[in-house]
C-alpha positions, 0 to 999 in steps of 0.5 A: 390201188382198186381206183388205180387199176381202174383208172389204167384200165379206163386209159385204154393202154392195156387194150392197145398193148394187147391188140398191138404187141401182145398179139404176136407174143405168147404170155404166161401168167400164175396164179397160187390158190384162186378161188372158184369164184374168182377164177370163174371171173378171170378165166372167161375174161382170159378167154374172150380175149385170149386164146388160152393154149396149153403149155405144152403146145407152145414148148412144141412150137417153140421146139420145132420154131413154129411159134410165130404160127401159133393162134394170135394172142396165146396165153398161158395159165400155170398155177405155182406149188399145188394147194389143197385149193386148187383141186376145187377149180376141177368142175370149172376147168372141166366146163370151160375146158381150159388147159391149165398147168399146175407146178407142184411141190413134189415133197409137199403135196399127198402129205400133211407138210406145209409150205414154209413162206405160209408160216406165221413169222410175226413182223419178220419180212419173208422177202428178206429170209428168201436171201438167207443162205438155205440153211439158216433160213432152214435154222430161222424157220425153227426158231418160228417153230416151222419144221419143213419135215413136219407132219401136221393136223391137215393137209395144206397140199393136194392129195394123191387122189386129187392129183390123179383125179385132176390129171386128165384135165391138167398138165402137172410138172415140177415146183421142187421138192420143198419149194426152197430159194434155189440160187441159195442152196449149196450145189448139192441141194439145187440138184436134188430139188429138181432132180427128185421132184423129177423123179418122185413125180414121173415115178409115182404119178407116171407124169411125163415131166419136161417143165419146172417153175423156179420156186419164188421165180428165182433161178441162176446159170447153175439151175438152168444147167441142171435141168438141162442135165437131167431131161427138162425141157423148159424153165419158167420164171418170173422175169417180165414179160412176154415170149417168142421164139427168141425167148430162151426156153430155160427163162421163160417170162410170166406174168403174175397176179394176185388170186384176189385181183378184180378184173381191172387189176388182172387186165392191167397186170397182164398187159404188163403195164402195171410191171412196167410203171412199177419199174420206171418207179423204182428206177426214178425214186431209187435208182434201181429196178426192183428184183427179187434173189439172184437171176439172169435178168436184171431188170426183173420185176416181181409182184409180191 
């Protein structure tokens, strides 16, 4: 895959996608748990050919439709659930003064619980138990010994600290409590999830809460209504692939790229291109476009 991304990289396509159709788009991209080391790379990459704006300036935008007035080729960086690792990138993000917005557990973090697709579940394919109805996979999970109410030897979350440490410098907002597959949840478990991250994050931590990130990206009509219900402004998904104005706020498009990905890597993916032959590969050899739990978007592609 290294002489792939490199090869792509060298075709030029994704420097003609980022000067010609990217430079009027707003992207946003995620992350999970980089490295000091690896974000260091990625993010003075990012910002010498992109001007990184906080997401919160492109949601105003948005709201006032004035994103088209926004610094050509706006990019966005999230990071999704708030590990214990993302608190080490706090002295670069000060040095580089990027904005940066992290989506965090609420349920999870200042805790010693652990996230449930990082548990050791053998041969058994996590794609799969995504799918499994909320409380069988709750019921599955135990079997693998995985208690989501578990208290565990060490932290795998951010502190309580930490997240105070970190908020003068990044923009935190909501991941659910306890990062399930909402599209498979029961009415009443969609709801609390995003409406208690909402309000343990806003009580506890005084954060103004306005965005929330469909954990695994999946999200259905149902999620869109209760956010609007109860005060969020924005959805962040993992459908393909940029933003305007005509974006809808509720299904925002990100792009998303490993924490290990070499700079060949995070170019071409960030350019979408690498999304994009991976699309017309599923289509061409399996007729369909891969895709990952219920979600508005049909052709939504998820790099895994």
């Amino acid at each position: 895959m290294k002489l792939l991304f490199y090869l792509l990289k060298l075709s030029g396509i994704p420097f003609l996608i980022r000067e010609f159709i990217q430079k009027n788009k707003v992207t946003i991209i995620l992350y999970h748990d980089i490295s000091v080391e690896n974000a260091q790379l990625h993010f003075n990459y990012l910002r010498k050919r992109y001007n990184i704006i906080p997401l919160q300036t492109f949601l105003i935008a948005h709201k006032e439709n004035r994103v088209k007035h926004l610094p050509k080729k706006s990019l966005i960086i999230t990071i999704d659930d708030g590990h214990k690792g993302n608190y080490k990138l706090l002295p670069l993000i000060k040095k580089l003064q990027i904005p940066i917005t992290i989506f965090l557990c609420s349920h999870i973090i200042c805790t010693n619980k652990k996230y449930w697709f990082k548990h050791d579940l053998k041969d058994f394919d996590i794609e799969r138990l995504k799918k499994f109805n909320n409380q069988e996979r709750l019921k599955f999970l135990l079997l693998k010994g995985y208690d989501q109410d578990n208290e565990y030897d060490s932290p795998s979350s951010l502190s309580n600290n930490e997240i105070l440490e970190m908020s003068e410098y990044v923009d935190f907002q909501s991941h659910s409590m306890l990062h399930p597959c909402l599209p498979y949840c029961t009415d009443q478990e969609s709801e609390m999830e995003i409406l208690g991250s909402k309000k343990l994050l806003e009580e506890n931590f005084k954060f103004t809460i306005n965005a929330f990130s469909y954990p695994n990206g999946d999200y259905s009509d149902r999620e869109i209504e209760f956010l609007k219900r109860y005060g969020y402004e924005a959805g962040i998904t993992c459908d393909l692939f940029f933003n305007s104005q005509k974006t809808d706020v509720y299904r925002l498009k990100r792009l998303g790229c490993r924490d290990e990905a070499s700079l060949a890597e995070l170019e071409v993916k960030i350019s979408g291109l690498y999304f994009f032959l991976k699309g017309i590969f599923f289509k061409k050899n399996f007729g369909y476009t891969k895709k990952t739990g219920k979600t508005a978007d049909e052709n939504r592609v998820t790099d895994q």
